[in-house]
Phi, psi and omega in degrees: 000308152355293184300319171294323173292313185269350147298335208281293194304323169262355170277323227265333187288314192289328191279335191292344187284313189272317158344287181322305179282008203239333194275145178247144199258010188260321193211076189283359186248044169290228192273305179302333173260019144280336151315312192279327163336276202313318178288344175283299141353288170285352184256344153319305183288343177287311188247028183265275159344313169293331201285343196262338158277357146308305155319297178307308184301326188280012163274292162332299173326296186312299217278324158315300198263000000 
């Protein structure tokens, strides 16, 4: 599961990359970069979230073990 998270954390990183490279800074809020707004967004939110059930399982561990 470990492992999966941190696949999670590097597709979301790769894709916030490529988002990132998609946005036109002359017309940000047109259409494509508001697409890509929105995928930057969610790839924020992917690893803000893995980061916080990471946090959580080793919080467990601790408290379990």
């Amino acid at each position: 599961m470990k492992y999966f998270i941190y696949f999670l954390i590097v597709t979301a990183i790769g894709l916030l990359i490529f988002n990132a490279t998609m946005l036109d800074f002359t017309n940000i809020f047109g259409k494509e970069s508001s697409v890509a707004l929105v995928g930057i967004l969610a790839c924020l939110c992917v690893i803000v979230l893995m980061i916080i059930l990471l946090m959580s399982k080793a919080i467990k561990k601790k408290v379990d073990g």
